[in-house]
Residue frames as a rotation matrix with the C-alpha (Angstrom) as fourth column:
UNK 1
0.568 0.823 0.000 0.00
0.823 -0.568 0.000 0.00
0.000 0.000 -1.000 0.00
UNK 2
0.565 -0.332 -0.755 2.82
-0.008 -0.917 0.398 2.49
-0.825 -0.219 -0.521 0.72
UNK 3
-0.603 -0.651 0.462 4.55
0.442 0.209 0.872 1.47
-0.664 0.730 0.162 -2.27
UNK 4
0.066 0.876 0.477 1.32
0.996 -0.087 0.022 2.15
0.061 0.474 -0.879 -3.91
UNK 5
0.877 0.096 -0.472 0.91
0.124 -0.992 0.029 6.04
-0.465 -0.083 -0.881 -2.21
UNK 6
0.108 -0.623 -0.775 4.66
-0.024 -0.781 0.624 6.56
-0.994 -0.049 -0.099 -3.32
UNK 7
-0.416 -0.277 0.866 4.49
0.646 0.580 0.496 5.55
-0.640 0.766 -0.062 -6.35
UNK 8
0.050 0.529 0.847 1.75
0.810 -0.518 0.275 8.39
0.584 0.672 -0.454 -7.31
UNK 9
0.885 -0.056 -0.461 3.13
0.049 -0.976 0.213 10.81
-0.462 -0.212 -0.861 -5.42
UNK 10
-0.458 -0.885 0.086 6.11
0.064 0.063 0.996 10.14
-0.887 0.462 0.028 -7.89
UNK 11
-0.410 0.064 0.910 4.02
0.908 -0.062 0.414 10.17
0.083 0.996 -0.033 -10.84
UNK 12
0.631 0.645 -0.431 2.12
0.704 -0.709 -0.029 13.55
-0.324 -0.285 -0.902 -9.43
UNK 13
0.382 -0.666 -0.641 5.60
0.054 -0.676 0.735 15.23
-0.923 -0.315 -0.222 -9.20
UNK 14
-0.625 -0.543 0.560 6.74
0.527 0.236 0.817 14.33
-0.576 0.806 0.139 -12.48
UNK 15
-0.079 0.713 0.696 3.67
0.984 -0.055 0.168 15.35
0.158 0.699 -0.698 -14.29
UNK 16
0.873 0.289 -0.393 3.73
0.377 -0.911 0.167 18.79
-0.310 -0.294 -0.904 -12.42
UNK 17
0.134 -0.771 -0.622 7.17
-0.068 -0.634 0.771 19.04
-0.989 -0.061 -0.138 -13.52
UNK 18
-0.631 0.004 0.775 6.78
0.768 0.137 0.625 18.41
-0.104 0.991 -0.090 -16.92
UNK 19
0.172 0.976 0.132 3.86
0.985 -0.170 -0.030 20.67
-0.006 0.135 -0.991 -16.81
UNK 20
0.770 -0.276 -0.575 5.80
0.122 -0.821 0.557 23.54
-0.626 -0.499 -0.599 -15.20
UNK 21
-0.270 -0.867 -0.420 8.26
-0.079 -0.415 0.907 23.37
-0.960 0.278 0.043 -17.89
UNK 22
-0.164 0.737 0.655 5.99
0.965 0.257 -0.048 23.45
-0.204 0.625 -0.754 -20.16
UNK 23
0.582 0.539 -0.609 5.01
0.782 -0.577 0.237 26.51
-0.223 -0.614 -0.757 -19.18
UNK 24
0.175 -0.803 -0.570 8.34
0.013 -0.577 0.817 27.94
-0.984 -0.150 -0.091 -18.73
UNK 25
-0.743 -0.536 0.402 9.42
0.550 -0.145 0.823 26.92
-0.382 0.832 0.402 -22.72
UNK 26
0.081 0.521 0.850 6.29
0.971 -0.234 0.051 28.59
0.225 0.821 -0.525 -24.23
UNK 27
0.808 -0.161 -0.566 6.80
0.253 -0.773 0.581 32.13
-0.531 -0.613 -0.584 -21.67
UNK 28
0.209 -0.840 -0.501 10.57
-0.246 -0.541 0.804 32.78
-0.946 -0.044 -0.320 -22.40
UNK 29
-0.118 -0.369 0.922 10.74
0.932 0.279 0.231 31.34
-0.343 0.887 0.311 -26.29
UNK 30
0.798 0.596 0.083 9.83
0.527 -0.625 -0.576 34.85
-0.291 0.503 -0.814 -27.87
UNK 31
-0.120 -0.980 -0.160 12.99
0.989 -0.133 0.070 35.93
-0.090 -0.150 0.985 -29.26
UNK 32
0.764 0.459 -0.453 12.49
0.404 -0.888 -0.220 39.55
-0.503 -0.015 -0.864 -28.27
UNK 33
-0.218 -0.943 -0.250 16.05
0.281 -0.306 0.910 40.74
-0.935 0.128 0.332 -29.83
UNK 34
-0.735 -0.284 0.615 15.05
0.598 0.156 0.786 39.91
-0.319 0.946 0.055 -33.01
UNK 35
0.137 0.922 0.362 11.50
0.979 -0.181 0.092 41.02
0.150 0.342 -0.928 -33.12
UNK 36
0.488 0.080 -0.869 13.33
0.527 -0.821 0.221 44.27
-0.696 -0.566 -0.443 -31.64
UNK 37
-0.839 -0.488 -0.241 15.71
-0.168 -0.191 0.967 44.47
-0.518 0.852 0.078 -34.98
UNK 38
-0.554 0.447 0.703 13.36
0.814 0.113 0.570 43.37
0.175 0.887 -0.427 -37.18
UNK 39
0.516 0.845 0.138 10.75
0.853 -0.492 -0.177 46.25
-0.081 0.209 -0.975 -36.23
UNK 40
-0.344 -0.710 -0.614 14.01
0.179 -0.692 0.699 48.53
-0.922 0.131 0.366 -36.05
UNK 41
-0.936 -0.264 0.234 14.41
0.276 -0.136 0.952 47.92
-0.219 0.955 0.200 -39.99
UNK 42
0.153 0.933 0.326 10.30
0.934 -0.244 0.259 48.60
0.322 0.265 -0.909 -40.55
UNK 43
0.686 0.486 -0.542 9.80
0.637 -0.761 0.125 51.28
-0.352 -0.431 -0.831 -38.68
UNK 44
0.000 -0.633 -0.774 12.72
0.228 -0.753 0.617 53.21
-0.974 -0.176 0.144 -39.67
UNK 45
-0.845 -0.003 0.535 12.03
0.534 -0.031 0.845 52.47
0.014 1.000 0.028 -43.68
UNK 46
0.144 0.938 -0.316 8.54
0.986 -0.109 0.127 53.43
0.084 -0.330 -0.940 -42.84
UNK 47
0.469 -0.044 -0.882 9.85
0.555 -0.762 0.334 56.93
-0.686 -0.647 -0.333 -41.24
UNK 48
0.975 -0.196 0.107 12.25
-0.049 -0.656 -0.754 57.70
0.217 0.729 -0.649 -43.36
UNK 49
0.089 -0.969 -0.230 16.20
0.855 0.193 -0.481 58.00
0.511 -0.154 0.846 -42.64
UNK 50
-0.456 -0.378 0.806 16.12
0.090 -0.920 -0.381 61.66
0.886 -0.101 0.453 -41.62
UNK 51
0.430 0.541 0.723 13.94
-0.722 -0.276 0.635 60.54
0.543 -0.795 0.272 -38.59
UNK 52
0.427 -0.507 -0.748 16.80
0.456 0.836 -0.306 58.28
0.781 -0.210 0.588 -37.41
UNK 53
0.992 0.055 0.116 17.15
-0.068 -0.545 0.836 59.22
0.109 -0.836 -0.537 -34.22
UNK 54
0.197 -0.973 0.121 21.20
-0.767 -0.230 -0.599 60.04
0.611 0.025 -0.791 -33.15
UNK 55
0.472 0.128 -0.872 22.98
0.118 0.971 0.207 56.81
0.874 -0.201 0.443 -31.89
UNK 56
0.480 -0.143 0.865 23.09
-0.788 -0.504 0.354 57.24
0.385 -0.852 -0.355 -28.21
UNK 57
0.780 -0.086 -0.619 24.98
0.135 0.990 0.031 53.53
0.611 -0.108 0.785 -27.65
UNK 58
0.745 -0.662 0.088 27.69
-0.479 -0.438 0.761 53.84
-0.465 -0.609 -0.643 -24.84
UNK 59
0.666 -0.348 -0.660 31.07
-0.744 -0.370 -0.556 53.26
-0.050 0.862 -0.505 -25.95
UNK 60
0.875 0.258 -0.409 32.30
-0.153 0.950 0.271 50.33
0.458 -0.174 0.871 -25.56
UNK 61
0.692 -0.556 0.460 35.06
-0.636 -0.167 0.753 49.77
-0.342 -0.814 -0.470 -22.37
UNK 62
-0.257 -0.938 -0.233 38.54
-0.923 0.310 -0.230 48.44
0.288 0.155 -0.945 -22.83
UNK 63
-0.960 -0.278 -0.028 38.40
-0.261 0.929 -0.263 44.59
0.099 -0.245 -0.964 -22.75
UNK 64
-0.628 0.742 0.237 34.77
-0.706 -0.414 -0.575 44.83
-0.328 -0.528 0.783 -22.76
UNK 65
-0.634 0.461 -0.620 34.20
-0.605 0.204 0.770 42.24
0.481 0.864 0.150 -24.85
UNK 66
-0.922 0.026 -0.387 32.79
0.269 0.761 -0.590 39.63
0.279 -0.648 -0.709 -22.23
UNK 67
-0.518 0.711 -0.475 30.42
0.563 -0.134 -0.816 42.16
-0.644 -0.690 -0.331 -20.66
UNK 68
-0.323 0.590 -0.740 29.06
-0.921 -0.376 0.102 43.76
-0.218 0.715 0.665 -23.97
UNK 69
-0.729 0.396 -0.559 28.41
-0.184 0.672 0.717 40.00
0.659 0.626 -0.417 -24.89
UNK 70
-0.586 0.627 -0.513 26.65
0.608 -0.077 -0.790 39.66
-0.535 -0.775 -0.337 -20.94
UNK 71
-0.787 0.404 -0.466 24.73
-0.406 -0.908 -0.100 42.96
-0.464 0.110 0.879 -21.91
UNK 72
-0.584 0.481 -0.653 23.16
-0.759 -0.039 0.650 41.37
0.287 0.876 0.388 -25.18
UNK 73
-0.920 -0.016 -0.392 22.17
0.078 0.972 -0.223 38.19
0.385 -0.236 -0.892 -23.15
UNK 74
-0.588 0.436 0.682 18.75
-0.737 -0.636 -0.229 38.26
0.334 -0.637 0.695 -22.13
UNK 75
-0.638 -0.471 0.608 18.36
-0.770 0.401 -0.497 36.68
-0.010 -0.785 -0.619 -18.94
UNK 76
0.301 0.896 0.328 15.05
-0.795 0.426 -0.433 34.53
-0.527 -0.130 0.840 -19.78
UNK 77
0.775 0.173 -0.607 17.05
-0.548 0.661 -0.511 32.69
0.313 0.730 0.608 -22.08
UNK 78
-0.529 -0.848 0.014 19.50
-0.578 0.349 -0.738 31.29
0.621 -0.399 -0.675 -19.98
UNK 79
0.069 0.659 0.749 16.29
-0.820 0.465 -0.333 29.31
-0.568 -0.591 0.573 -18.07
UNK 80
-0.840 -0.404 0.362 16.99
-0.181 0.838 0.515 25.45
-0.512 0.367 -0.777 -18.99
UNK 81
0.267 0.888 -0.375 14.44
-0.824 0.008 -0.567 24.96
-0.500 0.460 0.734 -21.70
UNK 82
0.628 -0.205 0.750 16.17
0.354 0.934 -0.041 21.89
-0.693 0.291 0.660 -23.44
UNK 83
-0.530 -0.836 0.145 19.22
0.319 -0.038 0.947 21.97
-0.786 0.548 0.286 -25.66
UNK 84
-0.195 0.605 0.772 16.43
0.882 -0.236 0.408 21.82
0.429 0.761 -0.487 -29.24
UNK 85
0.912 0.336 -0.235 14.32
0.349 -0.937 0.017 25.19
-0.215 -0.098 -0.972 -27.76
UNK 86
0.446 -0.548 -0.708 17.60
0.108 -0.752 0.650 26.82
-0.889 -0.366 -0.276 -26.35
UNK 87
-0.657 -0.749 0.087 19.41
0.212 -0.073 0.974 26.22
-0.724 0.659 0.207 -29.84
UNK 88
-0.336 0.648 0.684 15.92
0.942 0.226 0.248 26.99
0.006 0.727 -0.686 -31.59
UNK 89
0.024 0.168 -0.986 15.88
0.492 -0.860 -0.134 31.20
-0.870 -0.481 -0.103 -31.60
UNK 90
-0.200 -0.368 0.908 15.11
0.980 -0.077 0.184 32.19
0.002 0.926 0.376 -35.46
UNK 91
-0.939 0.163 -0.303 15.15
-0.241 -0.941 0.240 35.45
-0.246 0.298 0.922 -37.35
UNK 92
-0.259 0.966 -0.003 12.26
0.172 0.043 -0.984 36.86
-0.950 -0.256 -0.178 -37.28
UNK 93
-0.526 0.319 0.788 10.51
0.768 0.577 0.279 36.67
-0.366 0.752 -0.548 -40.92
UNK 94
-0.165 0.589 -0.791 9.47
-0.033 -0.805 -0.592 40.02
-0.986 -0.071 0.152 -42.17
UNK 95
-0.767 -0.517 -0.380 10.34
-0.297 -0.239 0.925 39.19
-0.569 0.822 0.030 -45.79
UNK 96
-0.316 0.484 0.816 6.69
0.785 0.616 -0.061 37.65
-0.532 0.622 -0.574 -47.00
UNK 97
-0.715 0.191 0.673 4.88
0.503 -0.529 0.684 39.73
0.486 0.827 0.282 -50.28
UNK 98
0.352 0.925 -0.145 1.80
0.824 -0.233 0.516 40.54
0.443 -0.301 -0.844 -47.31
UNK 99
0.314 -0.398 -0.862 4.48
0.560 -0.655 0.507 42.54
-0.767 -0.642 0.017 -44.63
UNK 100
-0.541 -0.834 -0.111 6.24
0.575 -0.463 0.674 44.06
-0.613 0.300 0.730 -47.26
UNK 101
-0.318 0.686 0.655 2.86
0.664 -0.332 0.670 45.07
0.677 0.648 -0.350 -49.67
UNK 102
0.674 0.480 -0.561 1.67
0.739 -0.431 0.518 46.79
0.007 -0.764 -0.645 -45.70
UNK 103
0.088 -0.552 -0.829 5.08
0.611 -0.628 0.483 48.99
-0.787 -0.549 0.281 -45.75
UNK 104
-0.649 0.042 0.759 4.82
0.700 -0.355 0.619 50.10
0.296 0.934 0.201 -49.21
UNK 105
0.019 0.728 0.685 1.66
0.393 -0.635 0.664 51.63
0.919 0.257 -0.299 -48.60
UNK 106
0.681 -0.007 -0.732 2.76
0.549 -0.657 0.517 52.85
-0.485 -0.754 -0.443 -44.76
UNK 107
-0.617 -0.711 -0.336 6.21
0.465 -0.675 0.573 54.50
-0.634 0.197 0.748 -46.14
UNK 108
-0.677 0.261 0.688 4.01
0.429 -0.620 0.657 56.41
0.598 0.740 0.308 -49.27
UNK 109
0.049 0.969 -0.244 1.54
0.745 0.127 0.654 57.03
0.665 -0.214 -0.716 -46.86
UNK 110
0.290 -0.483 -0.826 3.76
0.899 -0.160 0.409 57.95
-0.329 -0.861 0.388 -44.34
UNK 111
-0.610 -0.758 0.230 5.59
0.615 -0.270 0.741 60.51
-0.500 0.593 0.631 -46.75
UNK 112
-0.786 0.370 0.494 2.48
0.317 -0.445 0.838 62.04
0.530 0.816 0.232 -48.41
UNK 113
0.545 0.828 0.135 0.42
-0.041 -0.134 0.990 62.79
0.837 -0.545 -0.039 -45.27
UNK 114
0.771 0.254 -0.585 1.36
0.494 0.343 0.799 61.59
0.403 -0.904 0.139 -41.91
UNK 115
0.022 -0.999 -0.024 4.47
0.894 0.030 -0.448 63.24
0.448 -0.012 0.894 -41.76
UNK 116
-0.415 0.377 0.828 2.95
-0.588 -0.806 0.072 67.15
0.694 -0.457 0.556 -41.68
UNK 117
0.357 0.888 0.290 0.76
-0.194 -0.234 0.953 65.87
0.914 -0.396 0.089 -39.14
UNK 118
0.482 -0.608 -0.630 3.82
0.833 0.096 0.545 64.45
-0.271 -0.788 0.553 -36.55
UNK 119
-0.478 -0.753 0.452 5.58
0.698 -0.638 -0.326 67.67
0.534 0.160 0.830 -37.59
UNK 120
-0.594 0.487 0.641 2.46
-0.324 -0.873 0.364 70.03
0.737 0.009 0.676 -36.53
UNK 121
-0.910 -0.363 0.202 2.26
-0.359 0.441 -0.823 68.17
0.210 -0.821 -0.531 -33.79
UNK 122
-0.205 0.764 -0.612 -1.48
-0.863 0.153 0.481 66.78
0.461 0.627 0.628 -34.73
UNK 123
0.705 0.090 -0.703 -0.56
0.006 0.991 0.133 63.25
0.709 -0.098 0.699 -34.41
UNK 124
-0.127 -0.658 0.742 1.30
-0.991 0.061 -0.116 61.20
0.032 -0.750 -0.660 -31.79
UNK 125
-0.302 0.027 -0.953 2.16
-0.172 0.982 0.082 57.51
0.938 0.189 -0.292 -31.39
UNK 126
0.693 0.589 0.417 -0.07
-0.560 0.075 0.825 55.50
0.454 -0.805 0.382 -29.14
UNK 127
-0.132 -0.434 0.891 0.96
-0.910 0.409 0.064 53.59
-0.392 -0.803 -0.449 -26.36
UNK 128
0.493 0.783 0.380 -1.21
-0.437 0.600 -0.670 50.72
-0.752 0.164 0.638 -28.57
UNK 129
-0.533 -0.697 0.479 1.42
0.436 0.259 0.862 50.75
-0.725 0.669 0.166 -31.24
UNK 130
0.369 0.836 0.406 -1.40
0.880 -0.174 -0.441 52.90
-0.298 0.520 -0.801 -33.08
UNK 131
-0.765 -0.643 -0.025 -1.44
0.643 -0.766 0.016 56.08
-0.029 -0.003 1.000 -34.21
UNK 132
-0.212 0.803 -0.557 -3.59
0.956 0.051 -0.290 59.28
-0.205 -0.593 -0.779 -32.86
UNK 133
-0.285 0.016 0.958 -5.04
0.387 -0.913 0.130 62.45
0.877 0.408 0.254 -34.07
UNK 134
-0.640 -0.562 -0.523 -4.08
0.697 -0.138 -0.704 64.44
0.324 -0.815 0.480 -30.87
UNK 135
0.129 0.290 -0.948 -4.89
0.365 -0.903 -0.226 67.75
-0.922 -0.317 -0.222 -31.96
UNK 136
0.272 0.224 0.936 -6.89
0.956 0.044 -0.289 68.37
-0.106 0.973 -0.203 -35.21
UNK 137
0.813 0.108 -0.573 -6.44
0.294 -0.924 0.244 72.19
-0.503 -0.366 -0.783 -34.06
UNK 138
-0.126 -0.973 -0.193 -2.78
-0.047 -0.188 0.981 72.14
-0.991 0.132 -0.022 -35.15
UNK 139
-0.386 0.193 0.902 -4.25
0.749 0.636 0.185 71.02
-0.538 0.747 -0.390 -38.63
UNK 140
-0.788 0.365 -0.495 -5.14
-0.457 -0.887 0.073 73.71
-0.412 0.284 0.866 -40.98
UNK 141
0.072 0.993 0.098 -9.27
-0.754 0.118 -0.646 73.13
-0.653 -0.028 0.757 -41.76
UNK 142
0.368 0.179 -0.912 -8.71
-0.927 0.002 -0.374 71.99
-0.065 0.984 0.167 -45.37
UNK 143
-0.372 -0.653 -0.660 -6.30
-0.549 0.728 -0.410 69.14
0.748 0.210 -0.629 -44.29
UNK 144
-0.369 -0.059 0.927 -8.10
-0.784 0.555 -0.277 67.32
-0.499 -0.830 -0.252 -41.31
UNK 145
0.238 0.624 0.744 -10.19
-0.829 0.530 -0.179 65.44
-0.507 -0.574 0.643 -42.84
UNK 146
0.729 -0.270 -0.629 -7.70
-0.389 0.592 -0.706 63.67
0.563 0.759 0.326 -45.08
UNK 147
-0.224 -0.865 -0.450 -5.69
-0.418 0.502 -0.757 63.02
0.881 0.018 -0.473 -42.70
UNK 148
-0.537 -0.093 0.838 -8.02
-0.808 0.341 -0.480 61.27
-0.241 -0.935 -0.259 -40.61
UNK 149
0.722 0.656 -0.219 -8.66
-0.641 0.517 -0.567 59.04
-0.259 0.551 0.794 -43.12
UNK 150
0.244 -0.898 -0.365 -4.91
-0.659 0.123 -0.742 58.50
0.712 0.421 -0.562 -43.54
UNK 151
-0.610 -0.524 0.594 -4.54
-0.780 0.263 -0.568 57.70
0.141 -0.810 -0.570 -39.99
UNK 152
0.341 0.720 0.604 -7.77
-0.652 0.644 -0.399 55.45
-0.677 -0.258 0.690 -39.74
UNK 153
0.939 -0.180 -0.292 -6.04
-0.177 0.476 -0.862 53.68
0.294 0.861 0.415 -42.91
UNK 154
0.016 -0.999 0.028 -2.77
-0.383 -0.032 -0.923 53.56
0.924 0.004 -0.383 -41.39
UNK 155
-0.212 0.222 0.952 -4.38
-0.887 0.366 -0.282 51.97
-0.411 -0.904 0.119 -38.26
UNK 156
0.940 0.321 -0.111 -6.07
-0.331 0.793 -0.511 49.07
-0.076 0.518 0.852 -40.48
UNK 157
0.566 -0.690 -0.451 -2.56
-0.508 0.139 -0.850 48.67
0.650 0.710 -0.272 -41.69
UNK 158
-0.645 -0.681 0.346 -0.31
-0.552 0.103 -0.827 48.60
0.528 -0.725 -0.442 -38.67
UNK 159
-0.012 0.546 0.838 -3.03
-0.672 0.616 -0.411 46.09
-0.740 -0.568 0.359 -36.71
UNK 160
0.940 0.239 -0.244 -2.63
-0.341 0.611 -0.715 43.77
-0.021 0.755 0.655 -40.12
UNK 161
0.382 -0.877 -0.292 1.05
-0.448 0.101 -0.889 44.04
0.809 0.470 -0.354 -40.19
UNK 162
-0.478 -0.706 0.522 1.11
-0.831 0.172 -0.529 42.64
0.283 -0.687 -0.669 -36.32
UNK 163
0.430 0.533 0.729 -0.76
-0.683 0.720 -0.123 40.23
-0.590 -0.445 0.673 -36.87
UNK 164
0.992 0.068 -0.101 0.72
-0.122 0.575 -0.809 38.93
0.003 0.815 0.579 -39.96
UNK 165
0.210 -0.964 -0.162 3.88
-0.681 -0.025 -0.732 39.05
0.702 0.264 -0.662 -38.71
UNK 166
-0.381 -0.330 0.864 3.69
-0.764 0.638 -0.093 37.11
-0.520 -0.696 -0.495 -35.74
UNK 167
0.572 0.790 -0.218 1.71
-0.636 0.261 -0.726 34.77
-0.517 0.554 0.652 -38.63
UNK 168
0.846 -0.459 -0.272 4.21
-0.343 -0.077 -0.936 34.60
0.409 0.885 -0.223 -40.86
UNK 169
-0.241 -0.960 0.143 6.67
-0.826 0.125 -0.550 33.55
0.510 -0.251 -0.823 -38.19
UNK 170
-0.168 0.258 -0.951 4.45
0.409 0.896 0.171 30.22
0.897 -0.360 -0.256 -36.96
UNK 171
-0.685 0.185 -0.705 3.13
0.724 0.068 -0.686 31.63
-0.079 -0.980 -0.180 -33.58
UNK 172
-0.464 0.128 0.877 0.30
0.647 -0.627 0.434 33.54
0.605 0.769 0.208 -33.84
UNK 173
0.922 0.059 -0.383 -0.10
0.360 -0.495 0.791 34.20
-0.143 -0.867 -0.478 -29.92
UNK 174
-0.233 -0.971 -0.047 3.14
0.964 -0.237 0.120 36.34
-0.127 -0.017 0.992 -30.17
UNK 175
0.097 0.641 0.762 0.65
0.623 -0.636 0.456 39.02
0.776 0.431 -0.461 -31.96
UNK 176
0.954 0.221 -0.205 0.22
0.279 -0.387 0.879 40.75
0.115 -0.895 -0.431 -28.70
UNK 177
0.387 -0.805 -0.449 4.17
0.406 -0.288 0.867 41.14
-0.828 -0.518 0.215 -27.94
UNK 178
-0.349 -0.428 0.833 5.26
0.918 -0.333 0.214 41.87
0.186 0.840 0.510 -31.74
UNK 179
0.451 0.777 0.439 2.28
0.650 -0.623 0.434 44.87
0.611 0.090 -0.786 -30.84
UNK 180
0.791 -0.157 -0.592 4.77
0.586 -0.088 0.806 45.75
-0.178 -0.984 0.022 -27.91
UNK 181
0.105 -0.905 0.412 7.73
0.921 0.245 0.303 45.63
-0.375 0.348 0.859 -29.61
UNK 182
-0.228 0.412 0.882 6.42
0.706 -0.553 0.442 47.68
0.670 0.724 -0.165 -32.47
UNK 183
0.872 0.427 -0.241 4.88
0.471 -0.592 0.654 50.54
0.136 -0.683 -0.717 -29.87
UNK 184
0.601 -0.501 -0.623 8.04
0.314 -0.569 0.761 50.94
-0.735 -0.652 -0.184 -28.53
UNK 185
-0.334 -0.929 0.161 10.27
0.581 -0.069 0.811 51.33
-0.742 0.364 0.562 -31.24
UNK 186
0.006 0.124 0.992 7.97
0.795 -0.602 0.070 53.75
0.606 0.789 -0.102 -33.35
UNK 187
0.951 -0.201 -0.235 8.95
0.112 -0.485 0.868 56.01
-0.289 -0.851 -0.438 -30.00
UNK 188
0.459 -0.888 -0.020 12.33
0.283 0.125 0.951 55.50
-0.842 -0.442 0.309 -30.44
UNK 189
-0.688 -0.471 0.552 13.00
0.688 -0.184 0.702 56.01
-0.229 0.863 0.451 -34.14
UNK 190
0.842 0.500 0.203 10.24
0.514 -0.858 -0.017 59.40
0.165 0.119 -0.979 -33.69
UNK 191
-0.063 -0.620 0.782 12.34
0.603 -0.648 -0.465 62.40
0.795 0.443 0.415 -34.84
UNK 192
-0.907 -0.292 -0.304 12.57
0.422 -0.629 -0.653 65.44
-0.001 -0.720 0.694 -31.93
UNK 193
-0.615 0.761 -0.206 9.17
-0.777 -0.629 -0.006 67.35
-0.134 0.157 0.978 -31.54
UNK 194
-0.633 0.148 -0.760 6.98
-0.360 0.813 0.458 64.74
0.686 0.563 -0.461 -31.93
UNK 195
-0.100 0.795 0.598 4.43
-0.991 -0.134 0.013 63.36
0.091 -0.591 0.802 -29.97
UNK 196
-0.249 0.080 -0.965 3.92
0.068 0.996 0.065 59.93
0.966 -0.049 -0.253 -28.22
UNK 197
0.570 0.656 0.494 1.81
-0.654 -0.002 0.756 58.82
0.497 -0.755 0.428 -25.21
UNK 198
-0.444 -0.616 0.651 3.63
-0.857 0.080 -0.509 57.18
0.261 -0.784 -0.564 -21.89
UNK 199
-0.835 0.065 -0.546 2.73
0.063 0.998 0.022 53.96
0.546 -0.016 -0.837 -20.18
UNK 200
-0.870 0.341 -0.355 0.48
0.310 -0.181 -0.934 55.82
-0.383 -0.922 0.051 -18.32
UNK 201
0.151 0.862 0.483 -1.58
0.984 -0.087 -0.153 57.44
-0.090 0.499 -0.862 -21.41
UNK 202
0.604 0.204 -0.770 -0.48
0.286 -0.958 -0.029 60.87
-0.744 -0.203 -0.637 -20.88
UNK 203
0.891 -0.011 0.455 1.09
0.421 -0.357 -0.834 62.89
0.171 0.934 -0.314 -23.93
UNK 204
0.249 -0.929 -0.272 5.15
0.340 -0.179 0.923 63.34
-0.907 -0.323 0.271 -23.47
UNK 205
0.877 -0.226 -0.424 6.97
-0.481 -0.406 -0.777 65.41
0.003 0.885 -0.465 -26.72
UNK 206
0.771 -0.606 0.195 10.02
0.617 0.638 -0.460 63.71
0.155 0.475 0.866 -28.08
């Protein structure tokens, strides 16, 4: 009989630990690095070059090479997921005809509209990874209502392009963090003056 109880409190424990790493490989597999480069290269074609923000990287330290490679390490992937996961961390896949047919029409878009309206401080990037007509005021009459037609079209877009990327890369519950990603990094590659909402919702200039 006690052989019996230990026996399934040995198969209990196992199963909970299989479970629990379970758990743990689907949590920490997102390879955020990439999905941070890859929306780098979008968002900045998208913007333009002249809204490359100056590179503010510290300079790397005599002998540094160890702890610049530490830096790049990020720390979720060092959790024992199995040799296959841990050695399973691809580039992220921006190259299909759907992602690339969505930046066409954001970069012309971008370029033929949206641009005056982050200059004239109008628009501002949500927190949502969206974009927001702020303040039509700044807008001279004649031009709002094309460019809230731009932006409502340039929403459609940018909610297609995160979904179809986390698609296009075999995980389509990623959708939600690519949306993160993306958020932050059309912040980061926004030119000076600009507009973009905090984590909080409130309205911060650039």
């Amino acid at each position: 009989m006690k052989a019996a109880r230990w026996l399934g409190a040995s198969i209990a424990t196992t199963c909970a630990a299989a479970a629990l790493s379970a758990c743990v490989t689907i949590n920490v597999y997102f390879p955020a690095a990439e999905a941070k480069e890859a929306a780098k290269d979008f968002v900045e074609k998208v913007i333009g070059d002249d809204a490359i923000p100056a590179d503010t990287t510290p300079a790397k330290t005599p002998g540094g090479g160890m702890a610049n490679l530490l830096r790049r390490i990020d720390p979720l992937s060092l959790v024992g997921i199995g040799t296959a996961q841990a050695q399973e961390q691809p580039d992220i896949n921006m190259k299909t005809p759907a992602i690339q047919g969505i930046q066409s029409r954001m970069t012309a878009r971008f370029d033929a509209t949206l641009r005056k309206g982050f200059d004239a401080g109008a628009l501002g990037f949500g927190r949502d990874g969206l974009v927001v007509l702020r303040e039509p005021g700044a807008l001279e009459l004649k031009d709002r209502v094309g460019m809230q037609q731009a932006v409502a079209d340039d929403n459609r877009d940018r909610k297609a392009v995160y979904k179809e990327v986390a698609v296009a890369n075999g995980h389509p519950e990623w959708e939600p963090r690519i949306r993160e990603v993306f958020a932050k990094q059309w912040v980061d590659s926004a030119r000076g003056g600009w507009w973009y909402q905090d984590a909080g919702g409130g309205w911060k200039q650039k």
